[in-house]
Each structure stands twice: as structure tokens, then as C-alpha cells.
C-alpha positions as CSV (number, residue, x, y, z in Angstrom):
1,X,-9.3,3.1,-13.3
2,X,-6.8,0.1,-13.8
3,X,-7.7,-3.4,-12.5
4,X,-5.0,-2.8,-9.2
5,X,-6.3,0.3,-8.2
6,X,-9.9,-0.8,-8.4
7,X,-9.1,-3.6,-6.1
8,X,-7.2,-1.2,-3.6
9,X,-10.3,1.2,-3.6
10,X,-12.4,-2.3,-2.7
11,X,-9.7,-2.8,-0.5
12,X,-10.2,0.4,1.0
13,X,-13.7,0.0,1.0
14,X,-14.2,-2.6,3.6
15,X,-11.6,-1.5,6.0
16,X,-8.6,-2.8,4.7
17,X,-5.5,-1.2,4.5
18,X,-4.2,0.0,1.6
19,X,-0.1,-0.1,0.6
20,X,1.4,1.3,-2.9
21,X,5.1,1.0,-3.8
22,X,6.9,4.4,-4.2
23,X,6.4,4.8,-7.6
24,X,9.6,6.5,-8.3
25,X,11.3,3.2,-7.4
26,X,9.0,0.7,-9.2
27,X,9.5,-1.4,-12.1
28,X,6.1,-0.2,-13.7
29,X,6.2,3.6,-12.2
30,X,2.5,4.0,-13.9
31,X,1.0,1.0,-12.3
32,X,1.4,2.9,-8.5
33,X,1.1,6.0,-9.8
34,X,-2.3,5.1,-10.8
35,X,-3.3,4.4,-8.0
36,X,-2.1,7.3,-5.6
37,X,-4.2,9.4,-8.7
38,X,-7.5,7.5,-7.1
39,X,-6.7,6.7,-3.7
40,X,-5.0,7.8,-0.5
41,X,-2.9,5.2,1.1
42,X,-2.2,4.4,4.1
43,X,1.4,4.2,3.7
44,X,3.6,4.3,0.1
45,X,7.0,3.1,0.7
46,X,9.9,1.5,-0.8
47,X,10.0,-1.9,-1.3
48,X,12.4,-2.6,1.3
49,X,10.0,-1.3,3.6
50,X,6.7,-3.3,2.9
51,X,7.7,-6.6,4.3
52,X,8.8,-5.8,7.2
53,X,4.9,-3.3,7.6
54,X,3.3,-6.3,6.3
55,X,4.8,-8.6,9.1
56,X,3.6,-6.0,12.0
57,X,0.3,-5.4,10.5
58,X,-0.3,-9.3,10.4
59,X,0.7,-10.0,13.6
60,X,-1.3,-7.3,15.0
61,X,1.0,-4.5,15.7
62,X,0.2,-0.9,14.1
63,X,3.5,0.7,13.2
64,X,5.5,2.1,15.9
65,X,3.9,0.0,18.5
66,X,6.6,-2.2,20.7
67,X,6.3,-6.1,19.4
């Protein structure tokens, strides 16, 4: 297991919520990849797609929830 996947699974571990890129979009398709070998995410998207998760998540709405 890579050094980012073993963080995700830590991640994972106490609660938090795990995100990959879509590894067939990714500069370094192994690097995701890896990951989604050890770990189910919660979400694997496109890059274009994690900011704007990453802004509800922080502010404290799951996805799909009215902000």
C-alpha cells in the first residue's frame, strides 16, 4: 500500500470521508487507482467535481441536501 492510500484508509478509519479522483482522468492514473484496489470511497469523481463536494461537505451540507 502506497503512502496516499494508507492515509485514506486512516482517513477512513476515524470517520472521515474518503474522496479519489477518477483515475481515468488523472495525471498519475496509478496513484487513484491504488487506492480504489484498497479502499471504497465515498465518492470518486472528476476533478471538476471535488471542489464544489468539498465546499458542501465543509460547510455542513451532505450532497444533495438544499444549502
Amino acid at each position: 500500500m502506497q503512502d496516499g492510500t494508507t492515509g485514506l484508509w486512516w482517513i477512513r478509519r476515524y470517520g472521515g470521508i474518503v474522496v479519489v479522483q477518477d483515475p481515468s482522468e488523472a495525471e498519475f492514473s496509478e496513484m487513484p487507482a491504488t487506492a480504489l484496489m484498497y479502499l471504497t470511497p465515498d465518492y470518486v469523481l472528476r476533478l471538476n467535481q471535488m471542489a464544489p463536494l468539498l465546499v458542501q461537505l465543509a460547510n455542513g451540507y451532505p450532497p444533495g441536501q438544499a444549502q
